[in-house]
Backbone as JSON Lines, residues from 0, in Angstrom:
{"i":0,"aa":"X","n":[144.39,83.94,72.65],"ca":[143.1,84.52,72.28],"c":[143.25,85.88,71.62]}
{"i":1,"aa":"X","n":[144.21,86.44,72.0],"ca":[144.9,87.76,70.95],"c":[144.88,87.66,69.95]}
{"i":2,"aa":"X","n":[145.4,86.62,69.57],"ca":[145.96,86.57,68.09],"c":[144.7,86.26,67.18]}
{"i":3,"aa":"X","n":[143.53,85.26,67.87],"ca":[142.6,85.05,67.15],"c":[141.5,86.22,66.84]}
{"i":4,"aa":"X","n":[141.25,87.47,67.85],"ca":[140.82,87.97,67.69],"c":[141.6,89.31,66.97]}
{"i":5,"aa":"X","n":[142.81,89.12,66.68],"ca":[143.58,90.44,65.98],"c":[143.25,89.76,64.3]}
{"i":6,"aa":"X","n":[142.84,88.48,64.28],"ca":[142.63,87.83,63.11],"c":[141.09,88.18,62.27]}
{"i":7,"aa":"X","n":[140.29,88.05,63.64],"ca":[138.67,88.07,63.43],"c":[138.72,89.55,62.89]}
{"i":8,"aa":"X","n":[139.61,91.06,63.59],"ca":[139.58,92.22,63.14],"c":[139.84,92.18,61.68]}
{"i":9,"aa":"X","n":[140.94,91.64,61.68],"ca":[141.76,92.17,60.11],"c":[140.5,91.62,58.64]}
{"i":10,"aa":"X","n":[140.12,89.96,59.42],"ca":[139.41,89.82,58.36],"c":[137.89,90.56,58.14]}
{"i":11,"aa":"X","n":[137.27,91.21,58.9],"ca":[136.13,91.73,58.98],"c":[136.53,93.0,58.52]}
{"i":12,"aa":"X","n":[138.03,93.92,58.71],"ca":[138.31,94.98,58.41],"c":[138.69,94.77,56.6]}
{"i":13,"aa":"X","n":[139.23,93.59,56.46],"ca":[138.97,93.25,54.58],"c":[138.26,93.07,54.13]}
{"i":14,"aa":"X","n":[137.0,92.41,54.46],"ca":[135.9,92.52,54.15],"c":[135.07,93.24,53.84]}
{"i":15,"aa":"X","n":[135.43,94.46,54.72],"ca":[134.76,95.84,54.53],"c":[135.4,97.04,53.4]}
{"i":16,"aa":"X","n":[136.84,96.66,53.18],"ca":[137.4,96.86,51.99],"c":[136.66,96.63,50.83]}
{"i":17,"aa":"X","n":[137.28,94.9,50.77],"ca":[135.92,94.82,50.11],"c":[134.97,95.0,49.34]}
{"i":18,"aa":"X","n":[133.86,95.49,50.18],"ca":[132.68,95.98,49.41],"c":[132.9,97.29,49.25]}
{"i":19,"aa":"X","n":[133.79,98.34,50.09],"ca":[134.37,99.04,49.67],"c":[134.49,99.51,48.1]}
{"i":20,"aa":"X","n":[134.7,98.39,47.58],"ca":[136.04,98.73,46.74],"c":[134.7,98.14,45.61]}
{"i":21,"aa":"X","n":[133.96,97.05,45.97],"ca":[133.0,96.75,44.98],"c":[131.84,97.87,44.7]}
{"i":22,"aa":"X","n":[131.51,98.88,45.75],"ca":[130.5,99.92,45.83],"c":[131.29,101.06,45.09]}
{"i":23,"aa":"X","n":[132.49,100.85,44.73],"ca":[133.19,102.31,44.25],"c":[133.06,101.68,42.43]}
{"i":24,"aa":"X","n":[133.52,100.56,42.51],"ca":[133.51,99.58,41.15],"c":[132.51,100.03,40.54]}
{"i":25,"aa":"X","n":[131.42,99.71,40.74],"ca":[129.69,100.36,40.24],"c":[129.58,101.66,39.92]}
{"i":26,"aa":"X","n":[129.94,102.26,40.64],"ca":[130.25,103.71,40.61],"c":[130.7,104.06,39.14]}
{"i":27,"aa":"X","n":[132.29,103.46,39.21],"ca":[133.14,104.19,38.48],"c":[133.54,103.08,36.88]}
{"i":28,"aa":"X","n":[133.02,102.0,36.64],"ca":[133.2,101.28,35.28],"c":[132.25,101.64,34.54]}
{"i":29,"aa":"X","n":[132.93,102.01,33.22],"ca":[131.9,102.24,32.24],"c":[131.35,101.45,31.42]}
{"i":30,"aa":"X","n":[131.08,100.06,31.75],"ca":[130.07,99.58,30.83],"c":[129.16,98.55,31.98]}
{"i":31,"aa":"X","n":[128.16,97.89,31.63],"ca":[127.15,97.0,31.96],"c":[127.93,95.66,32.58]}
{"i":32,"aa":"X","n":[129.04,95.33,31.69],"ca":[129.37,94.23,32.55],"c":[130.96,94.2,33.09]}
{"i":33,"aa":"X","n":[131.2,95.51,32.65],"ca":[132.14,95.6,34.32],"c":[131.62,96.27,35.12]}
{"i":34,"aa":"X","n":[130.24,96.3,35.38],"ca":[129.86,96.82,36.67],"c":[129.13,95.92,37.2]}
{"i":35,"aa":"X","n":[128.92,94.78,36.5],"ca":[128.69,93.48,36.94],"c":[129.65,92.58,37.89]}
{"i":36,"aa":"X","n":[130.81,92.57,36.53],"ca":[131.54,92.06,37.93],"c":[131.89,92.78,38.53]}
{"i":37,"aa":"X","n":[132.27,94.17,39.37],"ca":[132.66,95.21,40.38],"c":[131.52,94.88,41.39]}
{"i":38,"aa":"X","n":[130.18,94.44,40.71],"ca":[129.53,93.96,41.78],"c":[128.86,92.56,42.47]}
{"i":39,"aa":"X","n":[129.46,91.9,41.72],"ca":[129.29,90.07,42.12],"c":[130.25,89.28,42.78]}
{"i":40,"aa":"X","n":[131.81,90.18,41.63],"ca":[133.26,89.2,42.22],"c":[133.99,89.62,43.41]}
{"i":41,"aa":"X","n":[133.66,91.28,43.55],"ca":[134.63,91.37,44.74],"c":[133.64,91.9,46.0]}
{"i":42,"aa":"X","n":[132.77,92.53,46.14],"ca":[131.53,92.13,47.19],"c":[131.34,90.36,47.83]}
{"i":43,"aa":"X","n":[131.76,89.82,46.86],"ca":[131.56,87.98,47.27],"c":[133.01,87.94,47.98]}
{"i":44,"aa":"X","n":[133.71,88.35,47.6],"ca":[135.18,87.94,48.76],"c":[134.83,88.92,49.93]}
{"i":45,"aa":"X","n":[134.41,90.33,50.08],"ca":[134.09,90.55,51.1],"c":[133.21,89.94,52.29]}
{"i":46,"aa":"X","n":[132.01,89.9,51.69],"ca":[131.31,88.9,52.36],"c":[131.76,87.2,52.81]}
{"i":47,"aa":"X","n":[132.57,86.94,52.56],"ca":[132.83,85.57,52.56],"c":[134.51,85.93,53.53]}
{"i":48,"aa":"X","n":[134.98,86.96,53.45],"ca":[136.11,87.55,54.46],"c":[135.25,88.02,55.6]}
{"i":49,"aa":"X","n":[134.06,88.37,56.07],"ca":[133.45,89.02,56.98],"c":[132.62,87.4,57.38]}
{"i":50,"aa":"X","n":[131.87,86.72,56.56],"ca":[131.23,85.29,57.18],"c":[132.82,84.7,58.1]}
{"i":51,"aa":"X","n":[133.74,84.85,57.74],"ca":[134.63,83.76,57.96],"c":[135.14,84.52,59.66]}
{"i":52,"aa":"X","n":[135.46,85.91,59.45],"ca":[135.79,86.92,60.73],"c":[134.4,86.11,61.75]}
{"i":53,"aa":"X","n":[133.0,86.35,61.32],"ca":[132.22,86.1,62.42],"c":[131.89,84.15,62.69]}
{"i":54,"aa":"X","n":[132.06,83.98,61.73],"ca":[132.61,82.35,62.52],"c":[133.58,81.59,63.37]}
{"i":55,"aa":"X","n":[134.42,82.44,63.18],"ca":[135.15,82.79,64.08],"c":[135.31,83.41,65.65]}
{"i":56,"aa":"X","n":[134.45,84.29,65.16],"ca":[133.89,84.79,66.76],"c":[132.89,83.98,66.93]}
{"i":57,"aa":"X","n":[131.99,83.47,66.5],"ca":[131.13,82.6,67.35],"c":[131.65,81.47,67.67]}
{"i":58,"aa":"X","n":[132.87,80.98,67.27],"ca":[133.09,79.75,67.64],"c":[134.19,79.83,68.84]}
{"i":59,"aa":"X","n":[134.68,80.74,68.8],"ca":[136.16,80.82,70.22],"c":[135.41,82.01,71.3]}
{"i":60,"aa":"X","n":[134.52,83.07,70.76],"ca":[134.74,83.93,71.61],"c":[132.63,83.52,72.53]}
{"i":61,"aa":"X","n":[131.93,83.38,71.17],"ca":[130.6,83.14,72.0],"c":[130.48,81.98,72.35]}
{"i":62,"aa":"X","n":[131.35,80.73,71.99],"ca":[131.3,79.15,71.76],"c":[129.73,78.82,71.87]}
{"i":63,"aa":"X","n":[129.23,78.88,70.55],"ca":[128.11,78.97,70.28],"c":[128.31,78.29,68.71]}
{"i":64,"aa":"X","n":[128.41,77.03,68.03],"ca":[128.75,76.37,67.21],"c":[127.42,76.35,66.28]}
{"i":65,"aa":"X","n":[126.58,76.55,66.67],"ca":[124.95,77.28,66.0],"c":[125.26,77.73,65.34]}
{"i":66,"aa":"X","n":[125.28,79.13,65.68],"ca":[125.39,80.95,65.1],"c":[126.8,80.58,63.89]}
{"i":67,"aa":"X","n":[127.8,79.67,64.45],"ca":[128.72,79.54,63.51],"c":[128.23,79.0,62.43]}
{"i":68,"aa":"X","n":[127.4,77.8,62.44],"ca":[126.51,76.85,61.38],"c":[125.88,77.65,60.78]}
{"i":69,"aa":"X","n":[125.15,78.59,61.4],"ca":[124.29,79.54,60.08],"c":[125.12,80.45,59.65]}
{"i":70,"aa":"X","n":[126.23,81.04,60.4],"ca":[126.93,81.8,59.72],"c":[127.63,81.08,58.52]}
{"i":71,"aa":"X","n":[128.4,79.83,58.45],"ca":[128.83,79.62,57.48],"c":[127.98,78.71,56.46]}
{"i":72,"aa":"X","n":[126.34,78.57,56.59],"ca":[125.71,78.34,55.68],"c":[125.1,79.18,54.61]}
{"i":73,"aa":"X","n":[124.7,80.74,55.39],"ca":[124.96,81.51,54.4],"c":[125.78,82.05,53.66]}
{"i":74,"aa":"X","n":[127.51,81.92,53.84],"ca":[128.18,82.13,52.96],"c":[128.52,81.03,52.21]}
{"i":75,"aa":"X","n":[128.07,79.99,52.49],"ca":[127.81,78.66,50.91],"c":[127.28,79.06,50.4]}
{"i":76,"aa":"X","n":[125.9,79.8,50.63],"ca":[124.66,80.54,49.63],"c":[125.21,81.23,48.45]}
{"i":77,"aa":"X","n":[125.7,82.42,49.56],"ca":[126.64,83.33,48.98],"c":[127.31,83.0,47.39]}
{"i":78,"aa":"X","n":[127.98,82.26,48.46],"ca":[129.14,81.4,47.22],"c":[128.8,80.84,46.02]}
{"i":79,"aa":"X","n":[127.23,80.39,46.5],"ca":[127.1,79.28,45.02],"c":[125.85,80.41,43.98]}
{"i":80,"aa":"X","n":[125.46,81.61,44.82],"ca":[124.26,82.04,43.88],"c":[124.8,83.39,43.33]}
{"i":81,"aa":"X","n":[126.06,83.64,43.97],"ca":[126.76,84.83,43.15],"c":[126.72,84.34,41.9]}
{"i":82,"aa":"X","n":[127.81,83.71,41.25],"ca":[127.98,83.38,39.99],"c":[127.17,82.63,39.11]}
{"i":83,"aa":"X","n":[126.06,81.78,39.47],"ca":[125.02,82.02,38.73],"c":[124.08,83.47,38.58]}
{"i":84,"aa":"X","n":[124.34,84.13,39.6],"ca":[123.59,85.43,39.18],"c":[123.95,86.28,38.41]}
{"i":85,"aa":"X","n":[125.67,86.42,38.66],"ca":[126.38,87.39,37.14],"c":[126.6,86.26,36.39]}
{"i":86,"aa":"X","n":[126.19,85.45,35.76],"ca":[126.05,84.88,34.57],"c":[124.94,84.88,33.51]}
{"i":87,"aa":"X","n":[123.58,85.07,34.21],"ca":[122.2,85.79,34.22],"c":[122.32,87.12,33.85]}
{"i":88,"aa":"X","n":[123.18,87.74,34.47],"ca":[123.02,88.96,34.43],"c":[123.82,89.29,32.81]}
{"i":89,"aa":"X","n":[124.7,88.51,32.84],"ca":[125.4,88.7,31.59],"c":[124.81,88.35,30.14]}
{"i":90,"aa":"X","n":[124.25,87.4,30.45],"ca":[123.22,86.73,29.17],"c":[121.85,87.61,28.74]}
{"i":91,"aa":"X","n":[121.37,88.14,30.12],"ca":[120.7,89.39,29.77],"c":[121.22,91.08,28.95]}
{"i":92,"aa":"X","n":[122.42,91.16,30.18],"ca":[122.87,92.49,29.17],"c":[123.18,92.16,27.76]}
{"i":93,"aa":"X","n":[123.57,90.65,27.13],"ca":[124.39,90.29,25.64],"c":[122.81,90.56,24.96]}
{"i":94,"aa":"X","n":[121.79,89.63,25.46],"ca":[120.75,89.82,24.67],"c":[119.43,90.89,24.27]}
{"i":95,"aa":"X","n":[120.04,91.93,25.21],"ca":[119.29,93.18,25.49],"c":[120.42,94.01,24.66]}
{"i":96,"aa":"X","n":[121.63,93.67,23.88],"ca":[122.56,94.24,23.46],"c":[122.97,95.78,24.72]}
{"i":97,"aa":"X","n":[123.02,95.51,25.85],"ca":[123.27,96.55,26.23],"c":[125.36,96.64,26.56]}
{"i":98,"aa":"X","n":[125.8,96.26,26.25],"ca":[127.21,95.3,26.19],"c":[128.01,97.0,26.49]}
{"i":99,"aa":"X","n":[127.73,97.82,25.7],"ca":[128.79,99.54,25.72],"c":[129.83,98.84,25.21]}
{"i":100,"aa":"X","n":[130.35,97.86,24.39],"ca":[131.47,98.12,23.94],"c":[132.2,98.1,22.55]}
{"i":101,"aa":"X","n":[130.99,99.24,22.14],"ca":[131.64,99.79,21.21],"c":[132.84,100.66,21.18]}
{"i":102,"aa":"X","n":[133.12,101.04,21.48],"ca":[134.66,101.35,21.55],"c":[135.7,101.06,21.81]}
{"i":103,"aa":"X","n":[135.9,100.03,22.04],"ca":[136.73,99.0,22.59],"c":[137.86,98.69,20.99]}
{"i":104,"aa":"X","n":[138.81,98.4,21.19],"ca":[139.58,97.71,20.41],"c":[139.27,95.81,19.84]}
{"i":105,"aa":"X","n":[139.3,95.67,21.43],"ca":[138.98,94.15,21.2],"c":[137.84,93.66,21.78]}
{"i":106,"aa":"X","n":[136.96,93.38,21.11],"ca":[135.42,92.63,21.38],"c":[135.09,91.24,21.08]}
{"i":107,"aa":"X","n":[135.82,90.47,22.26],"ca":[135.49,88.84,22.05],"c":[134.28,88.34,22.69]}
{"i":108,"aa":"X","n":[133.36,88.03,21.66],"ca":[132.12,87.29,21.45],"c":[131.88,86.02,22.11]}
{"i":109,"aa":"X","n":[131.85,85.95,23.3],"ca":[131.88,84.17,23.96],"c":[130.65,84.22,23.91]}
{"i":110,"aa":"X","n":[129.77,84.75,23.96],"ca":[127.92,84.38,23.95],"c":[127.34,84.34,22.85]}
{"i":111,"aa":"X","n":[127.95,84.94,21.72],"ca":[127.61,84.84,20.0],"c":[127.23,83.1,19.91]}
{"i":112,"aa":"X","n":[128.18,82.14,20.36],"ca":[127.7,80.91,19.51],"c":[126.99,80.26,20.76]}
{"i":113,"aa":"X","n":[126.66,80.88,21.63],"ca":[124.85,80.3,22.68],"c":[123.77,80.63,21.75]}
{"i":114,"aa":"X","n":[123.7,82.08,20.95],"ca":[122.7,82.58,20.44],"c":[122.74,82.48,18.82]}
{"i":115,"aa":"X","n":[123.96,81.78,18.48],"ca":[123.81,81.23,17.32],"c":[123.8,82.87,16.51]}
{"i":116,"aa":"X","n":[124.39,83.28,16.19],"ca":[124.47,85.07,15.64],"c":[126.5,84.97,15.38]}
């Protein structure tokens, strides 16, 4: 039971990395859609490292197979409405031209032939 709960720590303690690391992302990228993904791709592994820590505890330590069921139904949620949401989000910043990357060296156009431009 040690080991599972030195497991439930580490992953709830990466998790919190994490978003950590996705709340500093936002912060510190300078354009629209790398602060997109700083905040869709690695916030979603946190959360989905912290669903997995507390399914875990509900299933060995509260044995309560419920709390585990909703716990790991919202990180299916998670899972499936992140990346339709930064994909949204991306099709908006392309067509609002808010993109910042003009200065860039290399600017590859993958949404140019959706919008036909």
């Amino acid at each position: 039971m040690i080991a599972v709960r030195l497991l439930i720590d580490v992953l709830i303690v990466v998790g919190a990395y994490f978003a950590l690391a996705g709340t500093l992302g936002i912060l510190k990228m300078p354009d629209v859609l790398c602060r997109m993904q700083a905040s869709t791709c690695i916030p979603t592994l946190g959360v989905l490292c912290v669903a997995l820590g507390g399914i875990l505890y509900a299933a060995c330590f509260l044995h309560s197979a419920d709390n585990a069921v909703k716990i790991a139904v919202i990180a299916l949620m998670i899972l499936f409405t992140n990346p339709i949401g930064s994909h949204v989000l991306a099709k908006g910043a392309y067509k609002a031209d808010r993109r910042g990357t003009k200065n860039l060296k290399l600017n590859p156009d993958d949404y140019g032939r959706d919008f036909n431009e």
